[in-house]
C-alpha positions in Angstrom: 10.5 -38.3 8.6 7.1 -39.5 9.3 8.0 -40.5 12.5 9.4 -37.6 13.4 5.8 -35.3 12.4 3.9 -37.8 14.2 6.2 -37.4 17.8 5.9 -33.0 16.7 1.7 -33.0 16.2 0.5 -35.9 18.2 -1.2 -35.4 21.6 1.3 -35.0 24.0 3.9 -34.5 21.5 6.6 -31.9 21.2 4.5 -29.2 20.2 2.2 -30.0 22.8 5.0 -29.9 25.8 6.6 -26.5 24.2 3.6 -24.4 23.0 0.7 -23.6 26.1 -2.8 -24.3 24.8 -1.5 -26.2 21.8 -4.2 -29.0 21.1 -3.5 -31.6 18.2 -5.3 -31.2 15.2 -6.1 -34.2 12.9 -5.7 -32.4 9.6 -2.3 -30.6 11.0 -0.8 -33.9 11.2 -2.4 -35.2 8.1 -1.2 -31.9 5.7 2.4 -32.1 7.8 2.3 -36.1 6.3 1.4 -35.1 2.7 4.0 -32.6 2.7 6.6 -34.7 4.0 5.5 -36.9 1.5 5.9 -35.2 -1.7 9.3 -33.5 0.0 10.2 -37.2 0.2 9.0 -38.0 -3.9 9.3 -34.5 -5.8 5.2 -34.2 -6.0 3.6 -31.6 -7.3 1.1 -31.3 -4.2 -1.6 -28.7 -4.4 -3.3 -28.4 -0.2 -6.3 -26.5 0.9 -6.1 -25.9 4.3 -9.3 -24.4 6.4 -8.4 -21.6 8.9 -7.2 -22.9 12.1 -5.7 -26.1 10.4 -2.4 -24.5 11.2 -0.9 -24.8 7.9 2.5 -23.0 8.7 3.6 -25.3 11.1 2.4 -28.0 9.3 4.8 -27.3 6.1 7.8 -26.2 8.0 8.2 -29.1 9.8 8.7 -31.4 7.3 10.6 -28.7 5.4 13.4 -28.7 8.2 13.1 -32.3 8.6 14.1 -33.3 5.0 17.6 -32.3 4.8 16.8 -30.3 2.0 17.3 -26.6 0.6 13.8 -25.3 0.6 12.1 -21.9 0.0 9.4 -21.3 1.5 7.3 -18.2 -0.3 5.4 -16.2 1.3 2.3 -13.3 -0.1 3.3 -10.4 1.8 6.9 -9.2 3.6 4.6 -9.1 7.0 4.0 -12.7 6.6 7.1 -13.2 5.7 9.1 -11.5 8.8 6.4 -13.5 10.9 7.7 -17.1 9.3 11.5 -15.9 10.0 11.3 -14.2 13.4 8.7 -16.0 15.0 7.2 -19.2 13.4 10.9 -20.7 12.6 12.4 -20.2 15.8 9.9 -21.5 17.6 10.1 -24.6 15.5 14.2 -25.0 15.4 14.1 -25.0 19.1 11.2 -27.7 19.6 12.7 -29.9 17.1 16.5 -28.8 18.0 17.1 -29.1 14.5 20.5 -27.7 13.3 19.6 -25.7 10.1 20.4 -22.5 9.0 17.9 -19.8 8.1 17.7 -17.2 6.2 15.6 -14.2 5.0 15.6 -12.7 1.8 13.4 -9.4 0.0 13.7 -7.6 -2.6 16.4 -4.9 -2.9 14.0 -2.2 -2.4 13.8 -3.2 1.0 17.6 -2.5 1.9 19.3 0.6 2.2 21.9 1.0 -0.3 25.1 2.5 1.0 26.3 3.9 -1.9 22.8 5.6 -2.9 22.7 7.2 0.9 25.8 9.0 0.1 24.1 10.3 -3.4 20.9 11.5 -1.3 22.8 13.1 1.2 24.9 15.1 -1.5 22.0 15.9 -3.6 21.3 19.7 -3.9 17.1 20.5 -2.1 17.5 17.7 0.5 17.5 20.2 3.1 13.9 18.8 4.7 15.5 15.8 4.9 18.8 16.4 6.4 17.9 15.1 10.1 16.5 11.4 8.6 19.4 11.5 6.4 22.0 11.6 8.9 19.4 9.2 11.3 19.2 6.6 8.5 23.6 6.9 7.9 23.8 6.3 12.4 21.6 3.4 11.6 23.3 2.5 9.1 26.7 1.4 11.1 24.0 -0.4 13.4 22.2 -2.8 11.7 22.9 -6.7 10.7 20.9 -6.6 7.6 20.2 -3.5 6.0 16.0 -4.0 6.3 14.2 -1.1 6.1 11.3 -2.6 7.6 13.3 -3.5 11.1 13.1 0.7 11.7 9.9 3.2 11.1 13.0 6.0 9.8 10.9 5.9 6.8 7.3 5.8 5.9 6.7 3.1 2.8 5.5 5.7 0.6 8.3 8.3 1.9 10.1 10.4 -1.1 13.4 9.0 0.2 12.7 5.5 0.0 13.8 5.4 -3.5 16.0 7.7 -3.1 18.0 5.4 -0.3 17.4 2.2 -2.2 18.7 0.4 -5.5 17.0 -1.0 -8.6 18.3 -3.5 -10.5 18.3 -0.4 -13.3 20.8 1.9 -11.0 22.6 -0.8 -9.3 26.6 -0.3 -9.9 27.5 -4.4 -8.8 30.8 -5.8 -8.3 32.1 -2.0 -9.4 29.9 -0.1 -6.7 33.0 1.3 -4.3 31.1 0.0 -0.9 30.0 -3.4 -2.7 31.7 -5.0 0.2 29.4 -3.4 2.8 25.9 -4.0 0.6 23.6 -5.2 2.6 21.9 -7.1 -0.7 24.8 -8.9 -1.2 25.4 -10.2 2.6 21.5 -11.2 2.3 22.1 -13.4 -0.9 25.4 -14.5 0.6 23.2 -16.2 3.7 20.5 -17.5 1.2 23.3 -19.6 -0.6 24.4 -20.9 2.6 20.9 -21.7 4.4 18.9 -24.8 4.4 15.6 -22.9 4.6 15.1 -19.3 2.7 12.3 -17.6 3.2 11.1 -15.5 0.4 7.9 -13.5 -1.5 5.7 -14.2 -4.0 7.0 -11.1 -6.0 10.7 -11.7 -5.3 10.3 -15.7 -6.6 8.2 -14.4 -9.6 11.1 -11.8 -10.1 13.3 -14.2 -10.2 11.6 -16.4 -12.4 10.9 -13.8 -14.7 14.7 -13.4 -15.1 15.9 -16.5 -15.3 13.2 -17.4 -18.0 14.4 -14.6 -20.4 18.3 -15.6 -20.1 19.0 -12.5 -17.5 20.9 -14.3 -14.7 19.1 -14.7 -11.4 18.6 -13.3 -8.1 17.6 -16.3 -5.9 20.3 -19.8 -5.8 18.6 -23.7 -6.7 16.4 -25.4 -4.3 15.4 -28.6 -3.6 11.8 -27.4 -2.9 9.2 -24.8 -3.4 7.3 -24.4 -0.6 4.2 -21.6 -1.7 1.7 -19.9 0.7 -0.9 -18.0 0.2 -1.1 -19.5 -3.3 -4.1 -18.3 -4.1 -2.3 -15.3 -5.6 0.6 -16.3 -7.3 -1.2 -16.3 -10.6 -1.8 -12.3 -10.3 1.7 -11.4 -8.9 3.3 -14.1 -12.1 1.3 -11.7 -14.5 2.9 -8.5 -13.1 6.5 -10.1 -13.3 6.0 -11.9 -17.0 5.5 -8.7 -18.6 6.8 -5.1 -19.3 6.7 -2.1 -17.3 7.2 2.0 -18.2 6.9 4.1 -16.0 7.5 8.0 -15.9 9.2 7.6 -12.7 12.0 5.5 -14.4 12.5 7.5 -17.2 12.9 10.9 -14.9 15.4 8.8 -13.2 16.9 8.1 -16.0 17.7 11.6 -16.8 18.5 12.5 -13.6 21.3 9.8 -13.2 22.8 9.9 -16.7 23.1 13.8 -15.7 24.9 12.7 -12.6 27.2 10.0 -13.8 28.0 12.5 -16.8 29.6 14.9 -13.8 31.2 12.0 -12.4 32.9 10.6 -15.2 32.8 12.8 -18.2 32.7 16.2 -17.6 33.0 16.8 -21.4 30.3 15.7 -22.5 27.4 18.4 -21.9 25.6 16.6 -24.8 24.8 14.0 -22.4 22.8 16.7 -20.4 21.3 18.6 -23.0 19.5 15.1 -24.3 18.6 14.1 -20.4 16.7 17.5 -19.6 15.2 17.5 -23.2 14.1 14.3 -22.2 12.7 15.4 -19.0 10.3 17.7 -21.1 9.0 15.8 -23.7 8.5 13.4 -20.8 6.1 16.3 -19.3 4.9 16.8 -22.7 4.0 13.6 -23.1 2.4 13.6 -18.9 0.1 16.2 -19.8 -1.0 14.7 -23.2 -2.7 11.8 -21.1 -4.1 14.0 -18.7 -5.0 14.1 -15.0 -7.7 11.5 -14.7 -6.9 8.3 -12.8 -7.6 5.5 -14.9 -6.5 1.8 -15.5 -7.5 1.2 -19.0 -6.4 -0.5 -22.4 -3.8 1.0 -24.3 -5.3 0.8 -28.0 -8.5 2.8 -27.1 -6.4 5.8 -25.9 -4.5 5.2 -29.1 -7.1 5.6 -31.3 -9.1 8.5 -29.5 -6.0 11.1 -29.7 -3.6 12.0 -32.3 -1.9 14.2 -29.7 -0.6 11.3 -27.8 0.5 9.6 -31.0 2.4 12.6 -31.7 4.1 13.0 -27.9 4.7 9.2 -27.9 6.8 9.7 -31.0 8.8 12.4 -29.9 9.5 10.9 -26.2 11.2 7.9 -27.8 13.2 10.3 -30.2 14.1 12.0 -27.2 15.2 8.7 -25.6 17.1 7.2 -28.8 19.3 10.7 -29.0 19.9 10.3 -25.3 21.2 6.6 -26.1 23.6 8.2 -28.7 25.0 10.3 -26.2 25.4 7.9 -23.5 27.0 5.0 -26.3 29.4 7.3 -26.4 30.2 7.6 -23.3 29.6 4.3 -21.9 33.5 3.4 -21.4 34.0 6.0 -19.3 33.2 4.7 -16.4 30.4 2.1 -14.8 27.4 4.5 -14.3 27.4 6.0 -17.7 27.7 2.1 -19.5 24.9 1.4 -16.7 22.5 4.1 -17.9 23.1 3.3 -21.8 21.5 -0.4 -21.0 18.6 1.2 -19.0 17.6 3.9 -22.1 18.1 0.9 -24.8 15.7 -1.2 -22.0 12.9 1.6 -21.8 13.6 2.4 -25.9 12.9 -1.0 -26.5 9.8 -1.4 -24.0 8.1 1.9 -24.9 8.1 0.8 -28.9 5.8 -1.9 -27.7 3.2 0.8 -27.1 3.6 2.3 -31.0 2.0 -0.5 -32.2 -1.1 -1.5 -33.5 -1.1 -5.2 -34.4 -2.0 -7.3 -31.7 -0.3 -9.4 -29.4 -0.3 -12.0 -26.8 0.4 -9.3 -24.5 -2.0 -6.8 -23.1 -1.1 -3.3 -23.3 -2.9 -1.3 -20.9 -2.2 2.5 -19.1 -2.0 3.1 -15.1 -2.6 6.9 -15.1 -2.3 8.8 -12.2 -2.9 12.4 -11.4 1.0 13.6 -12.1 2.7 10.2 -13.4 2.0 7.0 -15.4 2.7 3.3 -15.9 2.2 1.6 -19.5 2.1 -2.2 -19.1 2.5 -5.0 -21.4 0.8 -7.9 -19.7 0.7 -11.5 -20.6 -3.3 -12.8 -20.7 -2.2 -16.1 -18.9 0.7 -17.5 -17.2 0.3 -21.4 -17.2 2.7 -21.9 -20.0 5.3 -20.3 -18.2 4.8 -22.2 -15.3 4.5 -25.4 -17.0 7.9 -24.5 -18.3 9.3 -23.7 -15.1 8.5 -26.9 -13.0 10.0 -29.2 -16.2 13.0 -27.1 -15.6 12.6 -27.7 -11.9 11.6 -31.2 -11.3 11.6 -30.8 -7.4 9.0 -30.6 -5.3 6.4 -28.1 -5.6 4.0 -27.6 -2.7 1.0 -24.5 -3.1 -1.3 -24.6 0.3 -3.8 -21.7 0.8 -7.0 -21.7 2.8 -8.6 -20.9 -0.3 -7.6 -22.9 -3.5 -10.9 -24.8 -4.2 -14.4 -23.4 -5.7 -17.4 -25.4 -4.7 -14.9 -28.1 -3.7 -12.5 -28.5 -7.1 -9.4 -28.0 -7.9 -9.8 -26.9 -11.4 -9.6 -23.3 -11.4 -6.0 -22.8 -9.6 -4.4 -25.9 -11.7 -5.5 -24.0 -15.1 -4.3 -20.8 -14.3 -0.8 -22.4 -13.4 -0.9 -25.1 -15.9 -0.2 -27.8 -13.1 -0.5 -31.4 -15.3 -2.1 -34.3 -12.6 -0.8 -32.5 -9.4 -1.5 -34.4 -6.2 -4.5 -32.7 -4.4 -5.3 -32.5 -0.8 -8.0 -30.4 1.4 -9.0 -30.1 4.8 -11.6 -28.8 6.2 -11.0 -25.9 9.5 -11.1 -27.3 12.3 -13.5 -24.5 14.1 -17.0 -25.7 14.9 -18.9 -23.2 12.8 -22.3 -25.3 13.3 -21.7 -24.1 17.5 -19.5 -20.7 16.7 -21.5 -18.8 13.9 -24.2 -17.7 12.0 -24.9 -16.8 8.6 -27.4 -14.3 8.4 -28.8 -13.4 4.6 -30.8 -10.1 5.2 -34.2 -9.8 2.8 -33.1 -6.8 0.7 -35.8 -6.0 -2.1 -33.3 -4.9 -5.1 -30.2 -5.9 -6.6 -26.6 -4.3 -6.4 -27.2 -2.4 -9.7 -30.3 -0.3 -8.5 -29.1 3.3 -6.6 -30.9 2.9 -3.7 -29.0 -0.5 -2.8 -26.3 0.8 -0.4 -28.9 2.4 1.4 -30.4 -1.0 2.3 -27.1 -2.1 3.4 -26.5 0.5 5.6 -29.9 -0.5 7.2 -29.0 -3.8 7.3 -25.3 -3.0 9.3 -27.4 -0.8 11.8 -29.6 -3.4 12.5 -26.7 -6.0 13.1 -24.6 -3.6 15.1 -27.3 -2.7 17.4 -27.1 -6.4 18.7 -23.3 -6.7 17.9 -22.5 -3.5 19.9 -19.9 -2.6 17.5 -17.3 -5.2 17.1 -17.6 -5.8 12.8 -16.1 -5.8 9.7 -17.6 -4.0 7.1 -16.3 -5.4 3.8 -16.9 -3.6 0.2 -16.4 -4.2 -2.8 -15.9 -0.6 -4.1 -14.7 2.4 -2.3 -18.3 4.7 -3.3 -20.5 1.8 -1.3 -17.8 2.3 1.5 -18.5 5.9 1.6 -22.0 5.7 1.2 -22.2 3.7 4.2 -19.7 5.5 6.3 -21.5 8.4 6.0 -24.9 6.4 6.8 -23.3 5.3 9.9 -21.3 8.5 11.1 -23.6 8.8 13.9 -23.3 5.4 15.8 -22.7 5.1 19.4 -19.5 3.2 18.7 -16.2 4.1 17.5 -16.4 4.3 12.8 -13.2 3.5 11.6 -12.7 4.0 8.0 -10.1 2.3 5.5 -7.8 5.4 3.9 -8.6 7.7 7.5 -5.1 5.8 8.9 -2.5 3.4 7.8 -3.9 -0.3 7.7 -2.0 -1.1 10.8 -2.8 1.9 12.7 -6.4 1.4 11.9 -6.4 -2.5 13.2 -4.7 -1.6 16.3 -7.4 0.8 17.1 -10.3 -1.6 15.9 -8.4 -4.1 18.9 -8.0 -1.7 21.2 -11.8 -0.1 21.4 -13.4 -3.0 21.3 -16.5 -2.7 20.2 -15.1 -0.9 16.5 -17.2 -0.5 13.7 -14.4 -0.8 10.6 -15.5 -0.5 7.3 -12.7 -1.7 4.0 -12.3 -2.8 0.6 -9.8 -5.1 -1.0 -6.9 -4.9 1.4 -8.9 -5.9 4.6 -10.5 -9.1 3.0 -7.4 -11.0 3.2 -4.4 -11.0 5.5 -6.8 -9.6 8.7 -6.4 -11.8 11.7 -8.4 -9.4 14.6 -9.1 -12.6 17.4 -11.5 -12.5 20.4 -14.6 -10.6 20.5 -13.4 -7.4 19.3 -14.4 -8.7 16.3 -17.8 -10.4 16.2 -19.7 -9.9 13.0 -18.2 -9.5 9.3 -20.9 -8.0 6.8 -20.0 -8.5 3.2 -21.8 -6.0 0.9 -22.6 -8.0 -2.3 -20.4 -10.9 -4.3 -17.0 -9.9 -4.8 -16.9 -10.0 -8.9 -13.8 -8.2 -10.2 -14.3 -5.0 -12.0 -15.2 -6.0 -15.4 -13.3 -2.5 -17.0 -10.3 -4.4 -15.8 -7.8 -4.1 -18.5 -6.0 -7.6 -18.1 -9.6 -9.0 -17.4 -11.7 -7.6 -19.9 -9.0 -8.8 -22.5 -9.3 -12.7 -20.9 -12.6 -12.3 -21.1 -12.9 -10.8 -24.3 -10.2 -13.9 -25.5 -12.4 -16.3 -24.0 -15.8 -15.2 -25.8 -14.0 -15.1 -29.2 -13.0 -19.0 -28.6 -16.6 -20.0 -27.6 -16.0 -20.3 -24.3 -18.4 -18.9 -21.0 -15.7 -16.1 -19.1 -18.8 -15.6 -16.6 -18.7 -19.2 -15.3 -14.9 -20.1 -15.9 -12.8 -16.6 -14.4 -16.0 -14.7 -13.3 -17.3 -16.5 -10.6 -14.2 -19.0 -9.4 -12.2 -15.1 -8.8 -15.5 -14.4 -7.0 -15.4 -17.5 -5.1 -11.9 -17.2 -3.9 -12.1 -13.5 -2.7 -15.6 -14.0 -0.9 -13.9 -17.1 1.1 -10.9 -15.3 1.9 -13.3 -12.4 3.5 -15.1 -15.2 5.5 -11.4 -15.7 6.7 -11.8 -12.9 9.0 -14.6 -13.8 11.4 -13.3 -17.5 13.1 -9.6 -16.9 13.9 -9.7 -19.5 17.0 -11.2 -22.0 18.7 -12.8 -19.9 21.4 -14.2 -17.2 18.6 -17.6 -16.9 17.6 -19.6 -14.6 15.2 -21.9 -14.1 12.4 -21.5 -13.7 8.8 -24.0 -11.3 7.0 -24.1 -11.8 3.0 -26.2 -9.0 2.2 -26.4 -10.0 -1.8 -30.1 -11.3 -2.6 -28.2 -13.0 -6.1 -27.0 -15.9 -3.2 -30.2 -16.9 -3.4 -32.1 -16.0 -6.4 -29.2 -16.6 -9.4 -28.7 -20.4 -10.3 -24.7 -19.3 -9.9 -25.7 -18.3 -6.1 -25.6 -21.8 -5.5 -21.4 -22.5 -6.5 -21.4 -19.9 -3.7 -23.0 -21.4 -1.0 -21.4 -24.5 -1.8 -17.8 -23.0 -1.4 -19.1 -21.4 2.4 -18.1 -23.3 5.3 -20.9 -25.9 7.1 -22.6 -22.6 9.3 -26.4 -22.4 10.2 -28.4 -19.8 7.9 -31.1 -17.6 8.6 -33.2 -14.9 6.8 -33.9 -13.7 10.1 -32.8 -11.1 12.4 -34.2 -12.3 15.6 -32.1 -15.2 15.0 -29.1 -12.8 15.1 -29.9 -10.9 18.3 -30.8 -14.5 19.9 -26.8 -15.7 18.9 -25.6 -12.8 20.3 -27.1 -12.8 23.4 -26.1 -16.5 24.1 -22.0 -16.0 22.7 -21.6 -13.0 25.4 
């Protein structure tokens, strides 16, 4: 195999002969060797590659050269229909490798045949008659089912759920168009492939399942291929625990009303307990209230009786609805079907009666009109340790951002990886030639109410010799504002994050060039704007999670009680990882140039400034803004 990597990245290779403007990159063909290495052995390999590195190709070469059955996971479905439709290709027909390919979601992501006939039926669809009947055309039209192949529906359209299955309201082998599901036919190709490319939350899914004994969605591998590593460890929390929601007990009711119809007709009762249910789940709505709020569970507990009192009577109202529906169960699929989904939320929602603690976190999502109660494990190494003994093949986790201040140590102990092999690589871009890091003078710290102010400042300086063309990074959505408004009367285009969908937004920020774009969370990561349209990122102040955090303030609340220091051991290496991935943004290419603005003063005066500036790549500082007008005027 080595041979065969060294002919694909050399100079004057393959890649070289197929690909215009591909130049050879010494740590490509390095990382494409270490891969192909542990492929070869079953290592555990954990890889840090710098942007530009060109980390994709470099673990899917070696991935369709083993001859083995590898899934390659991916952290979002973008990147993930990228790798499939683009990135693979390319690569089978440079290497003229016969493999088979395949790509595989979650089943939210295909229309369901059978529950487009049930949406079609249902009684107040009239407003969406016309995309019904566009969405059943397509349906006789597409290979594969993907909702994400046609803009039919917007993500957060009413329908979408509506259109889709869950593994809750999923009828199987006994669902009378099984032989035409779209989920099925995808699986059917992941058995067969030699390469599957997956997500983060449909591996942890699957995972999740097979570690407490309820079959599985995805088939073995040889290999685990995992990009964008960097956040497995959050998705694996979301998956390893327990959800309630109020939008899966409403379905609930309204599907145990509708299979009731369908296969028992004599059995009002069933109906009587569903819409009962559907009011004490209103009751128990209203008893939470209308504030939006991620907080722990036992607090809300303790501060009203009332929701004691409506907690109680929702899971009466669920248990009588389980009587009903054990009844009826043999009647037909749907009916057994709901009976497993009210003993599942019955048995999830008594988690949240309790009072003794546990190893799981209970905390409440509350939105304005609905909720989520989550049970949440605190850490999820030992269920990855348990994982890769069960799977003892190869196991590769690259990210452009693993390390803090150089080490390792932080992503093996949230995975519990035991004496992985590690490898890193630096980015290949010249930062010493192609940017700046300018640290403004600001006189107070984040905490004081005037800071945002000085930021603002700060940004109208910078863009006045940018002419536009930045990234405005937060890390809260009132500093965003603040600023926004600050800025409403520049002389180049404001783009705000939440004014436009994300992609909508990006596409204009290209296509003005010389943007002004101002985000939070979602634009730090994931962002790849190249050329000069964007030429300055500005980073408000360290990116330290939110401390009121449910799953984090019970960590760090763990932590303190066992003598250890949460500041220096989550604190700052989460910190760490978010501020490099918002660095990410500014050097995409070889031909880019820019300048980073860390507006912070606690870079430089707190002794933890300095694991900071450690982790930032080798770029030229100044405290000066002469300095930045001079780099602009000699990178136009």
């Amino acid at each position: 195999m080595i041979e065969r990597i060294d002919e694909l990245f050399a100079d004057n290779g393959l890649l070289s002969k197929h690909i215009s403007g591909y130049t050879s990159r010494t740590q490509q063909l390095e990382m494409a060797r270490q891969v192909g290495d542990a492929l070869t052995h079953g290592d555990i390999l954990i890889a840090e590659a710098g942007t530009g590195t060109g980390k994709t190709f470099a673990y899917l070469a070696p991935a369709m050269l083993s001859g083995q059955k590898v899934f390659i996971s991916t952290g979002t479905k973008n990147l993930q229909d990228q790798l499939f439709n683009k990135d693979l290709p390319k690569l089978r027909e440079v290497l003229s490798v016969p493999l088979k390919t395949a790509l595989l979601k979650g089943r939210s992501n295909y229309l369901c045949h059978h529950r487009l006939g049930l949406a079609e039926s249902e009684p107040g669809q009239q407003y969406h008659q016309h995309t019904l009947q566009t969405l059943r055309e397509w349906s006789g039209k597409t290979t594969t089912g993907d909702l994400s192949e046609t803009d039919l529906l917007d993500e957060n359209s009413p329908l979408w759920p509506k259109v889709t299955s869950t593994v809750d309201n999923c009828l199987g082998q006994q669902c009378p168009q099984y032989d035409e599901c779209f989920i099925v036919e995808a699986r059917r190709k992941a058995q067969e492939a030699d390469i599957v490319v997956v997500n983060h939350h449909l591996l942890m899914s699957d995972m999740a399942l097979k570690s407490s004994g309820q079959g599985e969605v995805l088939p073995d591998a040889d290999a685990y291929i995992i990009d964008e590593a960097h956040q497995l460890p959050a998705i694996a929390s979301q998956f390893l625990g327990h959800r309630v929601s109020s939008h899966q007990i409403q379905e609930l009711s309204r599907d145990s009303i509708r299979e009731m119809e369908a296969e028992a007709t004599d059995m009002n009762d069933i109906r009587s307990a569903a819409e009962q249910l559907d009011n004490r789940l209103h009751q128990f709505n209203l008893s939470l209230g209308e504030h939006e709020q991620r907080v722990p569970w036992q607090p809300v507990l303790e501060k009203s009786q009332d929701i004691i009192e409506k907690l109680n009577i929702l899971l009466e109202s669920l248990e009588k609805l389980e009587i009903q529906l054990d009844a009826a169960a043999e009647r037909g699929r749907g009916l057994e079907q709901c009976h497993q989904r009210c003993q599942d939320l019955i048995e999830r929602l008594s988690l949240f009666q309790q009072n003794e603690q546990t190893e799981l976190v209970l905390w409440l999502d509350n939105r304005s009109s609905s909720f989520i109660l989550h049970a949440t494990p605190q850490e999820v190494s030992q269920y990855f340790q348990t994982w890769i003994k069960d799977k003892p093949q190869a196991w590769i986790f690259t990210s452009a951002t693993l390390t803090v201040a150089g080490k390792f140590n932080n992503f093996t102990h949230q995975l519990g990886l035991e004496d992985p092999i590690t490898a890193s690589w630096q980015s290949p871009f010249d930062y010493g030639k192609q940017s700046l890091l300018y640290m403004p003078t600001i006189p107070v710290e984040p905490s004081h109410p005037n800071y945002n102010s000085h930021v603002a400042e700060v940004a109208k300086s910078v863009i006045e010799h940018s002419q536009g063309r930045i990234f405005l990074l937060f890390t809260s959505y009132k500093a965003m504002h603040e600023v926004a408004e600050a800025l409403k009367e520049s002389d180049y285009p404001v783009l705000v994050q939440g004014s436009g969908a994300k992609t909508q937004l990006l596409e204009e920020f290209r296509s003005h060039g010389n943007a002004i774009l101002l985000g939070t969370n979602s634009f730090w990561e994931g962002v790849d704007v190249r050329g000069e349209a964007l030429s300055c990122v500005l980073i408000d102040k360290i990116p330290f999670a939110s401390p009121g955090d449910p799953v984090l303030e019970a960590r760090i609340n763990d932590l303190k009680e066992r003598g250890g220091n949460p500041f220096r051991t989550i604190q700052i290496p989460a910190a760490v990882i978010q501020l490099k991935q918002g660095i990410g943004r500014l050097i995409r290419d070889t031909h880019d140039s820019g300048v980073l603005v860390l507006c912070d003063p606690r870079f430089l005066s707190k002794p933890y400034g300095k694991v900071f500036m450690r982790s930032l790549p080798p770029m030229p500082i100044s405290q000066n803004i002469e300095d930045v007008e001079r780099f602009f005027a000699s990178h136009t």
